[in-house]
Biopython code that builds the backbone (N, CA, C, O; Angstrom):
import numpy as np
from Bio.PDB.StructureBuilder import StructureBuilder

atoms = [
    (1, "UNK", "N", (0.830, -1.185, 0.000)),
    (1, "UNK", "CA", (0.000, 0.000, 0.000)),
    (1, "UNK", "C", (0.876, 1.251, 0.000)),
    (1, "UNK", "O", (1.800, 1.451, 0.789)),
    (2, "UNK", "N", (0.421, 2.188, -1.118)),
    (2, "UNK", "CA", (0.977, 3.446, -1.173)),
    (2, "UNK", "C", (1.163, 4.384, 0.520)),
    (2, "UNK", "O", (0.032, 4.422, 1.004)),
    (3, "UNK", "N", (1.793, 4.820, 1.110)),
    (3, "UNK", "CA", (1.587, 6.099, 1.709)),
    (3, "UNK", "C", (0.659, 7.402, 1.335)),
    (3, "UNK", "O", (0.681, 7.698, 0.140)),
    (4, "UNK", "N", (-0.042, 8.110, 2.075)),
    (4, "UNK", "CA", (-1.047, 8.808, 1.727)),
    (4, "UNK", "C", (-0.047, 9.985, 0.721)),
    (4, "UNK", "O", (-0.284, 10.297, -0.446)),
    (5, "UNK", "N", (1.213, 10.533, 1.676)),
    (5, "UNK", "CA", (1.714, 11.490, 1.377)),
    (5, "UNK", "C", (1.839, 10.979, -0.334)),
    (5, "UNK", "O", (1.256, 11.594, -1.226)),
    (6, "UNK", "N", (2.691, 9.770, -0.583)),
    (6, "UNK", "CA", (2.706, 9.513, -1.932)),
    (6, "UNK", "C", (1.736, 9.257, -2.502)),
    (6, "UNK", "O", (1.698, 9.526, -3.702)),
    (7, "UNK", "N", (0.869, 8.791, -2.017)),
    (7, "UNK", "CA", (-0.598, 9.010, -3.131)),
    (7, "UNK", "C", (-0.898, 9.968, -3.814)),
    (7, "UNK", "O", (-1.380, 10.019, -4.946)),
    (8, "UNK", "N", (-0.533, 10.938, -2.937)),
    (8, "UNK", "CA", (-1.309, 12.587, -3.369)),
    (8, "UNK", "C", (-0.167, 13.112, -4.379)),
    (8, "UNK", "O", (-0.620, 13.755, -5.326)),
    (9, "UNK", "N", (1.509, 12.921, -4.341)),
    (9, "UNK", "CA", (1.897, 13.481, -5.219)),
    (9, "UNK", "C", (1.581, 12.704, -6.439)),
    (9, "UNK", "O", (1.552, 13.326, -7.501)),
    (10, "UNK", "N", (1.313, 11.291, -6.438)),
    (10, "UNK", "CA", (1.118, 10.395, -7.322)),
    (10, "UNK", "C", (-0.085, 11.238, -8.443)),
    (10, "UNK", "O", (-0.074, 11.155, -9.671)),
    (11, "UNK", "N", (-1.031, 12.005, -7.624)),
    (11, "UNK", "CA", (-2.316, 12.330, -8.201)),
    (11, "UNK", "C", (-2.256, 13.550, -8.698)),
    (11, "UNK", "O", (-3.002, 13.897, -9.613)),
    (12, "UNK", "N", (-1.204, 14.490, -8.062)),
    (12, "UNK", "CA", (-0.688, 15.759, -8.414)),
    (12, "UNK", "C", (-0.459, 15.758, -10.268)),
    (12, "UNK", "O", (-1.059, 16.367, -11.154)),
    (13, "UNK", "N", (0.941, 14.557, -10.308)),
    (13, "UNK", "CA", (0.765, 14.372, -11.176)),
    (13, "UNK", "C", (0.321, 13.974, -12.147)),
    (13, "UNK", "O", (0.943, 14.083, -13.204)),
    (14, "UNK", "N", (-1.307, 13.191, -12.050)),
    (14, "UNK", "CA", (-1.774, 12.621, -12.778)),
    (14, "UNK", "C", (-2.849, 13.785, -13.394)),
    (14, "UNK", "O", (-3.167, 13.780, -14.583)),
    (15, "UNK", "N", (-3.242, 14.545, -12.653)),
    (15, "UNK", "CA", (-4.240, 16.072, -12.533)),
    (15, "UNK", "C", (-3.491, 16.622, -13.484)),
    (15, "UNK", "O", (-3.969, 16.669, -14.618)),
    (16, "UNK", "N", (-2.240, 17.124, -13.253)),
    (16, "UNK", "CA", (-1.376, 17.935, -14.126)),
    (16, "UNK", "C", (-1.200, 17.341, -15.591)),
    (16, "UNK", "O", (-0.851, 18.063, -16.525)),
    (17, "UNK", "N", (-1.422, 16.188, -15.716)),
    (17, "UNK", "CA", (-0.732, 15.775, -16.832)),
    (17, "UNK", "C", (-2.142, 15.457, -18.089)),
    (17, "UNK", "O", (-2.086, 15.544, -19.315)),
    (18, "UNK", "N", (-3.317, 15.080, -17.202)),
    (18, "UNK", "CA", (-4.353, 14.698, -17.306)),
    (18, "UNK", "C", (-4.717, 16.618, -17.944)),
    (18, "UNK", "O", (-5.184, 16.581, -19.083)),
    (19, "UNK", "N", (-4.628, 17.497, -17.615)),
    (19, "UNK", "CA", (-4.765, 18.673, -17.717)),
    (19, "UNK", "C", (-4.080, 19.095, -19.276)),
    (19, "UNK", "O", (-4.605, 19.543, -20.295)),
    (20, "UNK", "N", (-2.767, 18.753, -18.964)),
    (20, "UNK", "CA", (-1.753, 19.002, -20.148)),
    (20, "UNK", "C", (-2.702, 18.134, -21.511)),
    (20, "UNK", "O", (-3.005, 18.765, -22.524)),
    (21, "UNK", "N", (-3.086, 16.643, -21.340)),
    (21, "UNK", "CA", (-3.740, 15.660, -22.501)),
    (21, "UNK", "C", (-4.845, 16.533, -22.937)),
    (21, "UNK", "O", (-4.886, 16.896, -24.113)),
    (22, "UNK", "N", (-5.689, 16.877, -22.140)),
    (22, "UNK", "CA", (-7.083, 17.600, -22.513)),
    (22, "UNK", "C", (-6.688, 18.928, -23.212)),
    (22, "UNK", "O", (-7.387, 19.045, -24.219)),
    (23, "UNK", "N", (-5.466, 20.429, -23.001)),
    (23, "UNK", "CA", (-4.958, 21.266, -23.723)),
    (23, "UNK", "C", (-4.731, 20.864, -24.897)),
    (23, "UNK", "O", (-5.213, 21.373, -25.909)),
    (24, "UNK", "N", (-3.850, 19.761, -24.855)),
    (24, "UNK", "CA", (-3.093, 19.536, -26.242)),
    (24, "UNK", "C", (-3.886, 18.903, -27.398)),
    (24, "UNK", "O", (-3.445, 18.902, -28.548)),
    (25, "UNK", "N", (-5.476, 18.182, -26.940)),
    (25, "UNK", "CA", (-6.423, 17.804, -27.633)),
    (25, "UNK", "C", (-7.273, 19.016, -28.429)),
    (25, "UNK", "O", (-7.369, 19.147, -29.649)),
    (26, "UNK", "N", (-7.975, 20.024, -27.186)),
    (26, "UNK", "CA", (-8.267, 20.951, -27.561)),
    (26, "UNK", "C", (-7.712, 21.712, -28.430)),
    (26, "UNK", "O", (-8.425, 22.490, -29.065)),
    (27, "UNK", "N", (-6.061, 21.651, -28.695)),
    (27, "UNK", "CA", (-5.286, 22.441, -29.440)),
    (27, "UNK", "C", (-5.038, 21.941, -30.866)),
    (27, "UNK", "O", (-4.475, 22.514, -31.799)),
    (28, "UNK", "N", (-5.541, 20.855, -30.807)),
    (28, "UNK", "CA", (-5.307, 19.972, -32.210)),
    (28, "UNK", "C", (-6.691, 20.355, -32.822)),
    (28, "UNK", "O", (-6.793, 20.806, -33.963)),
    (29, "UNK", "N", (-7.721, 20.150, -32.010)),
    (29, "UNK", "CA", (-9.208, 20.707, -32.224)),
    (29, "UNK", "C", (-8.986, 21.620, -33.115)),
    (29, "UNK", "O", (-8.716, 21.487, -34.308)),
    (30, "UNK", "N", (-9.170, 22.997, -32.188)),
    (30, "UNK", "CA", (-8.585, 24.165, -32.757)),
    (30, "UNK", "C", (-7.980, 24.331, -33.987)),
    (30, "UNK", "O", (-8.475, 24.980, -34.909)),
    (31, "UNK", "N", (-6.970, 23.784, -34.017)),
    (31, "UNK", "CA", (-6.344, 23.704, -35.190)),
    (31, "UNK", "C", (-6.455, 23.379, -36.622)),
    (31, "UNK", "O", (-5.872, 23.874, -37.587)),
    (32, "UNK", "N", (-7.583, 22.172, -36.528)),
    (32, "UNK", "CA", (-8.035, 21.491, -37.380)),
    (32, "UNK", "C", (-9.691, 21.858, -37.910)),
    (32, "UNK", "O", (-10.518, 21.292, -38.626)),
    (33, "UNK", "N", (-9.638, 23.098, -37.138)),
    (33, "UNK", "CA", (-10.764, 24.670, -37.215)),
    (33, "UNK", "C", (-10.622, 25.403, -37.968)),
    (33, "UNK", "O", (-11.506, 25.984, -38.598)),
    (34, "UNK", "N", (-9.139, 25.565, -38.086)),
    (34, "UNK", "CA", (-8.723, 26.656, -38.412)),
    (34, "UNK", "C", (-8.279, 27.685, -37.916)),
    (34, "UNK", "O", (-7.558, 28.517, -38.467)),
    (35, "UNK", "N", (-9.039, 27.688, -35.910)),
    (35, "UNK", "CA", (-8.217, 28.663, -35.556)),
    (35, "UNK", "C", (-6.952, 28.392, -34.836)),
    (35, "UNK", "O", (-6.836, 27.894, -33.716)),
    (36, "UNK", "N", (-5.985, 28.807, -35.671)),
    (36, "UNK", "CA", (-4.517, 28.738, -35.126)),
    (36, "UNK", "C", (-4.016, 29.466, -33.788)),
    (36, "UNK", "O", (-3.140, 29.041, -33.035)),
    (37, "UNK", "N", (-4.745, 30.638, -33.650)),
    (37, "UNK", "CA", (-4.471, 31.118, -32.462)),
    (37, "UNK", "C", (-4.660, 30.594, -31.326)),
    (37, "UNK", "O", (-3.999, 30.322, -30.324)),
    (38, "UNK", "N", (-5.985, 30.489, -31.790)),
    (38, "UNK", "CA", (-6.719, 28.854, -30.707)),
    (38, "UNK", "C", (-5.445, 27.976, -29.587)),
    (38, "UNK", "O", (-4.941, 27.945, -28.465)),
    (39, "UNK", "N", (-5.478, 27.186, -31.365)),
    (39, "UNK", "CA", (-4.517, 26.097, -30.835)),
    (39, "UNK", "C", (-3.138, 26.578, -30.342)),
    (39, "UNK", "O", (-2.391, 25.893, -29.643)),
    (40, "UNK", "N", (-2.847, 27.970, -30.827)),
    (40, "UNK", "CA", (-1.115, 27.940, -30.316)),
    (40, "UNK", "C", (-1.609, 28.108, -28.731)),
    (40, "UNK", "O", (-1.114, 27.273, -27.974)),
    (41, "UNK", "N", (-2.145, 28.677, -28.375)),
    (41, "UNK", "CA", (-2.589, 29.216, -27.045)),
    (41, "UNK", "C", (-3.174, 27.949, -26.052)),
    (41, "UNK", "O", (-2.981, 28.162, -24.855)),
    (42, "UNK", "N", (-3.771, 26.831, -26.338)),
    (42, "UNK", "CA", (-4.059, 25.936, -26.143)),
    (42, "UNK", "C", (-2.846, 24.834, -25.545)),
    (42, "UNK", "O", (-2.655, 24.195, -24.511)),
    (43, "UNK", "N", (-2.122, 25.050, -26.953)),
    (43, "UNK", "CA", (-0.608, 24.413, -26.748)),
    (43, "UNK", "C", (0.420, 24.910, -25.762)),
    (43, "UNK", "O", (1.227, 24.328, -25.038)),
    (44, "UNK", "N", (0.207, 25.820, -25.913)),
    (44, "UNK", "CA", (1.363, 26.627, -24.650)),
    (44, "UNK", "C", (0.343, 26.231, -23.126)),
    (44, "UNK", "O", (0.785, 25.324, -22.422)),
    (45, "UNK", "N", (-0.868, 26.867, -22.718)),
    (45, "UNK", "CA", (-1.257, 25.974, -21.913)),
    (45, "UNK", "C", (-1.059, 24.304, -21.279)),
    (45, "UNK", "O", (-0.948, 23.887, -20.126)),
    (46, "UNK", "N", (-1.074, 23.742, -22.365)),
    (46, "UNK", "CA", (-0.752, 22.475, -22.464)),
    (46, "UNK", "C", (0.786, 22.044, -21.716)),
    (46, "UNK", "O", (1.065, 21.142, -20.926)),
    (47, "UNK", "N", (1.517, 22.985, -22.270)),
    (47, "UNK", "CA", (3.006, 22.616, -21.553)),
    (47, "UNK", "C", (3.496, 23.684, -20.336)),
    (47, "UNK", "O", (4.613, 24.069, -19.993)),
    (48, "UNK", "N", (2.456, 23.909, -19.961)),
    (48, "UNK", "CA", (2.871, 24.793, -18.865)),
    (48, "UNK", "C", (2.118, 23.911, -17.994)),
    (48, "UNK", "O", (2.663, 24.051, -16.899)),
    (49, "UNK", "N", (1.008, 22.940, -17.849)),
    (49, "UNK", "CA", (0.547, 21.856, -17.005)),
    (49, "UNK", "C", (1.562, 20.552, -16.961)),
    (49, "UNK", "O", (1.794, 20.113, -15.834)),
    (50, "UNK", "N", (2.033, 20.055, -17.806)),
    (50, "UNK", "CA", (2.697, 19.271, -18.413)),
    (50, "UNK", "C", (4.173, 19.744, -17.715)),
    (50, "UNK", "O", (4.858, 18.829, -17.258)),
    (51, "UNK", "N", (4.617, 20.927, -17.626)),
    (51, "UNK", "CA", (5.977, 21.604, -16.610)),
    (51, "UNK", "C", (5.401, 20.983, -15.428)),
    (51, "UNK", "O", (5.832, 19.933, -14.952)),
    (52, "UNK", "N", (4.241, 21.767, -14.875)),
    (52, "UNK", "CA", (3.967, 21.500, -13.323)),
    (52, "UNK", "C", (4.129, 19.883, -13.355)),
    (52, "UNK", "O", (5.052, 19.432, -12.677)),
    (53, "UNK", "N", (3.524, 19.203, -13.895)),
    (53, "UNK", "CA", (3.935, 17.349, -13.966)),
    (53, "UNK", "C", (5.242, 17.149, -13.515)),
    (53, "UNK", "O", (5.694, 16.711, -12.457)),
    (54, "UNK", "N", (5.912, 17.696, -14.875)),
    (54, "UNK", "CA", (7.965, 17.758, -14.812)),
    (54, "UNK", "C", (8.619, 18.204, -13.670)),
    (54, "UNK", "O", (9.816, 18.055, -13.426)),
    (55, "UNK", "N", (7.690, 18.823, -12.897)),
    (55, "UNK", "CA", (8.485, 19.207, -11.682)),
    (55, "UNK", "C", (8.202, 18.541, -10.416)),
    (55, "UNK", "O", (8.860, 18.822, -9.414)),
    (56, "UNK", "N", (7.559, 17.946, -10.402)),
    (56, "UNK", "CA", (6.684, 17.247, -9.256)),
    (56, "UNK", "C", (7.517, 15.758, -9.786)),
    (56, "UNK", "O", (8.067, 15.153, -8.866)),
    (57, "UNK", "N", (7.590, 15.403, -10.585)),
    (57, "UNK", "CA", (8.190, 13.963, -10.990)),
    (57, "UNK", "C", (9.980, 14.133, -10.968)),
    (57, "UNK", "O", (10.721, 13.189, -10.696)),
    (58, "UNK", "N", (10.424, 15.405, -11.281)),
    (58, "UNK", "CA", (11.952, 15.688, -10.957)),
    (58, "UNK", "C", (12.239, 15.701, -9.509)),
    (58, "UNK", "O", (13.297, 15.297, -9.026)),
    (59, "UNK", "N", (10.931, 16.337, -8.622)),
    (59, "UNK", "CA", (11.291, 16.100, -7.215)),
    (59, "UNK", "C", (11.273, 14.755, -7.182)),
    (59, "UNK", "O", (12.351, 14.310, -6.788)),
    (60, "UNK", "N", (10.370, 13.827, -7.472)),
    (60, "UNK", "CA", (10.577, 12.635, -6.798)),
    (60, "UNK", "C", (11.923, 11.712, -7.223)),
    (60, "UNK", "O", (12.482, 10.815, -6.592)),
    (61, "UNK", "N", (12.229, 12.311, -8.592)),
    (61, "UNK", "CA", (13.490, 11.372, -8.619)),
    (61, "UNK", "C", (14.411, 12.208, -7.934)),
    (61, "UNK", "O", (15.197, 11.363, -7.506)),
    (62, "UNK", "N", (14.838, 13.315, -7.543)),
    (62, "UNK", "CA", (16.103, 14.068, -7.178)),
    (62, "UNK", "C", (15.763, 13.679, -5.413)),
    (62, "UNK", "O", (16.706, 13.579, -4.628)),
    (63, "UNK", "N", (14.479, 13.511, -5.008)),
    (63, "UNK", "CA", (14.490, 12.938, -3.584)),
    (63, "UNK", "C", (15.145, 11.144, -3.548)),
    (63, "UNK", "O", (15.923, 10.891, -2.629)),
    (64, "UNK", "N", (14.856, 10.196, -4.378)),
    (64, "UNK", "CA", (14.990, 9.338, -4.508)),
    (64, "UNK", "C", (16.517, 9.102, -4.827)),
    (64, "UNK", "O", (17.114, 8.116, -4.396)),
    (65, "UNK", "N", (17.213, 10.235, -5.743)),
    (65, "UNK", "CA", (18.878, 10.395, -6.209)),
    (65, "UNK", "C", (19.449, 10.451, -4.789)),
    (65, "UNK", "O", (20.571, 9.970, -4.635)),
    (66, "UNK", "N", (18.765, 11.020, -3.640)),
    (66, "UNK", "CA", (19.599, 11.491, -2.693)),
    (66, "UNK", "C", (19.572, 10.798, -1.646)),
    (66, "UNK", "O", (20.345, 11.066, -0.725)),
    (67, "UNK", "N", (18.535, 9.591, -1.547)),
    (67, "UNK", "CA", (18.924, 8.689, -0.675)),
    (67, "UNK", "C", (17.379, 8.221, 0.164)),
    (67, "UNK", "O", (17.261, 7.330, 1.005)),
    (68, "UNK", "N", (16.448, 9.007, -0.299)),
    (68, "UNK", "CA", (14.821, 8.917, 0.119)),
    (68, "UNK", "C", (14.134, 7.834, -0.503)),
    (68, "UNK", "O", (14.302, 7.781, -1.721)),
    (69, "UNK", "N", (13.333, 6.865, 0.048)),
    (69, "UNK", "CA", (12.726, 5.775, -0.165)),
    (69, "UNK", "C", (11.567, 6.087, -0.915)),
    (69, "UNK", "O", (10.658, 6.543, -0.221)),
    (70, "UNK", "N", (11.314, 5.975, -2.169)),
    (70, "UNK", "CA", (10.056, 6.309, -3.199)),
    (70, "UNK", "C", (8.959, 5.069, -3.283)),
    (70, "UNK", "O", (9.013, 4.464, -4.354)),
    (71, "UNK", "N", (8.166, 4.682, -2.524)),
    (71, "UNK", "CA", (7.434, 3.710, -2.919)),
    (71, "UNK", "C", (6.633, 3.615, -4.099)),
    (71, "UNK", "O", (5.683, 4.326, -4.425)),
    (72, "UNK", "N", (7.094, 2.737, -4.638)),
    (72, "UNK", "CA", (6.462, 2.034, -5.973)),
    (72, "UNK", "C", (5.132, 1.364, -5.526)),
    (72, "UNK", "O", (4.880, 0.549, -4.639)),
    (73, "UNK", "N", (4.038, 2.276, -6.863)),
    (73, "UNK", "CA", (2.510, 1.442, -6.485)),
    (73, "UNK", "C", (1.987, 1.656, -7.907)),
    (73, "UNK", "O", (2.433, 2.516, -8.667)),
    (74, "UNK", "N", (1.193, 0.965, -8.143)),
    (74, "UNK", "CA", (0.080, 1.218, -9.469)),
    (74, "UNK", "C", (-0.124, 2.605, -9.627)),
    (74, "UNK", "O", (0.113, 3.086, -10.735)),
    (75, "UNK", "N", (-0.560, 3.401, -8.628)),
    (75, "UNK", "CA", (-0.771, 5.070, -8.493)),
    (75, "UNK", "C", (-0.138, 5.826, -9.266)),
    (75, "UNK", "O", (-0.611, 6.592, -10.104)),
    (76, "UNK", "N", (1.574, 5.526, -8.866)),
    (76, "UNK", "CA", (3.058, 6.448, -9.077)),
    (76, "UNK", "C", (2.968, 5.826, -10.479)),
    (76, "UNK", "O", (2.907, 6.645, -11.397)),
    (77, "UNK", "N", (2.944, 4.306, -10.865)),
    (77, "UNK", "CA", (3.055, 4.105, -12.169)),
    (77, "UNK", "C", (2.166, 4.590, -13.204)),
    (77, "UNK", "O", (2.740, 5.095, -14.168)),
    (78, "UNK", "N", (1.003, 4.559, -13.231)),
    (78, "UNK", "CA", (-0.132, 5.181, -13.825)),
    (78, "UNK", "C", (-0.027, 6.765, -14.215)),
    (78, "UNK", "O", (-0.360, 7.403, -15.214)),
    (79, "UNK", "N", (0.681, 7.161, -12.779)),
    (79, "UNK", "CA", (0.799, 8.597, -13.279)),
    (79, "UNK", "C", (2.100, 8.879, -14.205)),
    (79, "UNK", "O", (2.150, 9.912, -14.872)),
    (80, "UNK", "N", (3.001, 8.063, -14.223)),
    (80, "UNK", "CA", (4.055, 8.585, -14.733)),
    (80, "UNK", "C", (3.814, 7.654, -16.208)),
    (80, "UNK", "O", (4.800, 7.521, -16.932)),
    (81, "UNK", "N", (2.471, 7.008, -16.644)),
    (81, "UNK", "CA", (2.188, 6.346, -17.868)),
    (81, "UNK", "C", (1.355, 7.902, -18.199)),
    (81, "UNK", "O", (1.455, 8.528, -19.254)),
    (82, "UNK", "N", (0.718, 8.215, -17.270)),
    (82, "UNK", "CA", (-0.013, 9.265, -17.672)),
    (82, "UNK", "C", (0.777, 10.622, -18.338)),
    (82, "UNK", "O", (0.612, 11.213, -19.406)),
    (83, "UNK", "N", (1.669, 10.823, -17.253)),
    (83, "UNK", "CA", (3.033, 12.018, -18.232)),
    (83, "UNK", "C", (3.223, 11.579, -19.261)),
    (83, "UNK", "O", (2.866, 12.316, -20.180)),
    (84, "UNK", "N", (3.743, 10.457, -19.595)),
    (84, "UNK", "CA", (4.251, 10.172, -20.805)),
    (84, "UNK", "C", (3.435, 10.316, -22.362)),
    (84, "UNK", "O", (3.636, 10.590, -23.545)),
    (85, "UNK", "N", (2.423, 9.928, -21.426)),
    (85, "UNK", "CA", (0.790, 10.356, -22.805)),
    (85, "UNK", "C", (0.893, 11.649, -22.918)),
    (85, "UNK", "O", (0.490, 12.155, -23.966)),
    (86, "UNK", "N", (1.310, 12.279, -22.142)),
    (86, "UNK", "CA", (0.523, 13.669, -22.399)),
    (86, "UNK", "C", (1.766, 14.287, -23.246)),
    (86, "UNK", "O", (1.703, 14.997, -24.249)),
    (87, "UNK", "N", (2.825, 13.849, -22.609)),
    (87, "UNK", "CA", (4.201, 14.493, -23.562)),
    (87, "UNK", "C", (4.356, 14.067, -24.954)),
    (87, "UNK", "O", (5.283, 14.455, -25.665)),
    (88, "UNK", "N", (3.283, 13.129, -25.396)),
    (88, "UNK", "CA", (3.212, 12.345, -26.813)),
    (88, "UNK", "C", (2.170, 13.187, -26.908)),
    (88, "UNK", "O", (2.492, 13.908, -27.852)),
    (89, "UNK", "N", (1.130, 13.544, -26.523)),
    (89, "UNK", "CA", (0.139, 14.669, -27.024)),
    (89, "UNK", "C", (0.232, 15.757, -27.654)),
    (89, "UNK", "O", (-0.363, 16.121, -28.668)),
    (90, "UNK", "N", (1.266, 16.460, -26.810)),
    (90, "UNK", "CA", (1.847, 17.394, -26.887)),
    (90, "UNK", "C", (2.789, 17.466, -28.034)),
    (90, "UNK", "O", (2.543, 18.271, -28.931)),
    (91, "UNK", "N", (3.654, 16.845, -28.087)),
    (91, "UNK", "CA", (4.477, 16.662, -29.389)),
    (91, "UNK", "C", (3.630, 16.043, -30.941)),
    (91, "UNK", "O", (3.934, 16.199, -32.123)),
    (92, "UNK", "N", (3.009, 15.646, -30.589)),
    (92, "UNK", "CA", (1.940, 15.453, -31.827)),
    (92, "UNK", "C", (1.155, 16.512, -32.693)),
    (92, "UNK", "O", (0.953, 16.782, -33.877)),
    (93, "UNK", "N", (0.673, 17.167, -30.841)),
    (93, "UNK", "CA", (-0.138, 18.138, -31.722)),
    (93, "UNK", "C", (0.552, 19.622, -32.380)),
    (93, "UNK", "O", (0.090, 20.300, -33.298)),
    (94, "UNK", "N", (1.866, 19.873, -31.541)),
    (94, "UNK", "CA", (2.615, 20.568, -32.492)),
    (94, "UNK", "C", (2.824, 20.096, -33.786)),
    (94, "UNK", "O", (2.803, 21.009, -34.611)),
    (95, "UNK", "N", (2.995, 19.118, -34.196)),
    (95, "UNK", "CA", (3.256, 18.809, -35.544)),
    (95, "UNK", "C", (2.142, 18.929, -36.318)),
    (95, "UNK", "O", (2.287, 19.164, -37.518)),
    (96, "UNK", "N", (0.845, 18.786, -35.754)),
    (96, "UNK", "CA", (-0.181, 18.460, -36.352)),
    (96, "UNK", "C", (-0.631, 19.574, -36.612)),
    (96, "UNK", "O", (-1.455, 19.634, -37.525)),
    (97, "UNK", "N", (-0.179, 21.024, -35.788)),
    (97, "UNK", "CA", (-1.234, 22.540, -35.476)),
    (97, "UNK", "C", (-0.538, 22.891, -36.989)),
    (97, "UNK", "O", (-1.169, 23.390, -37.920)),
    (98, "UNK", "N", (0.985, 22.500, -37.029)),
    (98, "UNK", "CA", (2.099, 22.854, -37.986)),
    (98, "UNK", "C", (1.358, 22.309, -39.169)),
    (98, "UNK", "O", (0.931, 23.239, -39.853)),
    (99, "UNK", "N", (1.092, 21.278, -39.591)),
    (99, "UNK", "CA", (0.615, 20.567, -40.756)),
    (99, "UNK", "C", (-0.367, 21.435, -40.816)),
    (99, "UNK", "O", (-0.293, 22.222, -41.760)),
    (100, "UNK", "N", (-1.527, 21.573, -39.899)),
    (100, "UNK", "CA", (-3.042, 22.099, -40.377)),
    (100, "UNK", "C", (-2.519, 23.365, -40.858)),
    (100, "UNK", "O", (-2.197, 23.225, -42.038)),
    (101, "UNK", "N", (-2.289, 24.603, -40.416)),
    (101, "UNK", "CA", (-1.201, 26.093, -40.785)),
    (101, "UNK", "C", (-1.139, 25.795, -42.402)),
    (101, "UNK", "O", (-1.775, 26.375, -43.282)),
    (102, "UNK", "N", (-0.154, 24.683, -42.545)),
    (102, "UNK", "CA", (0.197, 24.568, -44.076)),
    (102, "UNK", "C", (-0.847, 24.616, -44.955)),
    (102, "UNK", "O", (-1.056, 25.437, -45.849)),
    (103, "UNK", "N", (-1.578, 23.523, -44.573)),
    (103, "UNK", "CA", (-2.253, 22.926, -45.189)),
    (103, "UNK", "C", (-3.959, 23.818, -45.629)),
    (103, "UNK", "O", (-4.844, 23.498, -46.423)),
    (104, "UNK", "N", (-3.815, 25.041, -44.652)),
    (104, "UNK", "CA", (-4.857, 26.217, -44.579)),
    (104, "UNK", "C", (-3.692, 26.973, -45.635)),
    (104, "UNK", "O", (-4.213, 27.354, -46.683)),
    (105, "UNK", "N", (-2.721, 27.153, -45.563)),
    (105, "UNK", "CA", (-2.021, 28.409, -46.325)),
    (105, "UNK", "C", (-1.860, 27.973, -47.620)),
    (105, "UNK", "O", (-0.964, 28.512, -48.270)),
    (106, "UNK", "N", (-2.677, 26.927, -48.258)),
    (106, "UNK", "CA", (-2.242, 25.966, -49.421)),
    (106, "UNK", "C", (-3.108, 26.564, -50.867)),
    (106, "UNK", "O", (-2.963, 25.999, -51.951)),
]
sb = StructureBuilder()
sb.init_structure("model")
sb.init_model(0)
sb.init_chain("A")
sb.init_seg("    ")
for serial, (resi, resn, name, xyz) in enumerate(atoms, 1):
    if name == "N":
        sb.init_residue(resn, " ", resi, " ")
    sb.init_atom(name, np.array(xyz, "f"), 0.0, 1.0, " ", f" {name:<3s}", serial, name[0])
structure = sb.get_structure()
């Protein structure tokens, strides 16, 4: 069983990242609208939730680098499956806001 304290950062980051997936969707949305402003604005949102994730998951490894016991649970894993989605979101839908842009300026 998780610790409460680690539960909650576990969920911190799953909120944050879960936050970042839903921006970077909306931003592909947007995009595929037509409105580009939309989506750039969407996107930058997106990785400024997606930071708060990155920083909450750098504490836990730089606590863990230094000699602090990180318990491993479904929770911590889930969330850090969950970052990883969202950082593939994110990088997608830049490419994708980029393609739609073109593909409007055509």
């Amino acid at each position: 069983m998780m610790n409460e304290e680690g539960a909650q950062v576990a969920m911190k980051i799953i909120y944050y990242a879960g936050n970042a997936k839903s921006s970077a969707l909306q931003a592909i949305d947007a995009a595929f609208s037509g409105d580009q402003d939309k989506a750039t604005a969407k996107l930058a949102e997106a990785k400024k939730q997606l930071n708060s994730a990155h920083n909450i998951q750098t504490s836990l490894m730089t606590d863990e680098m230094n000699g602090k016991m990180i318990e491993k649970s479904i929770i911590l894993i889930h969330a850090q499956d969950q970052f990883m989605a969202a950082n593939t979101e994110i990088e997608l839908g830049e490419r994708l806001i980029k393609f739609s842009a073109k593909a409007l300026n055509s």
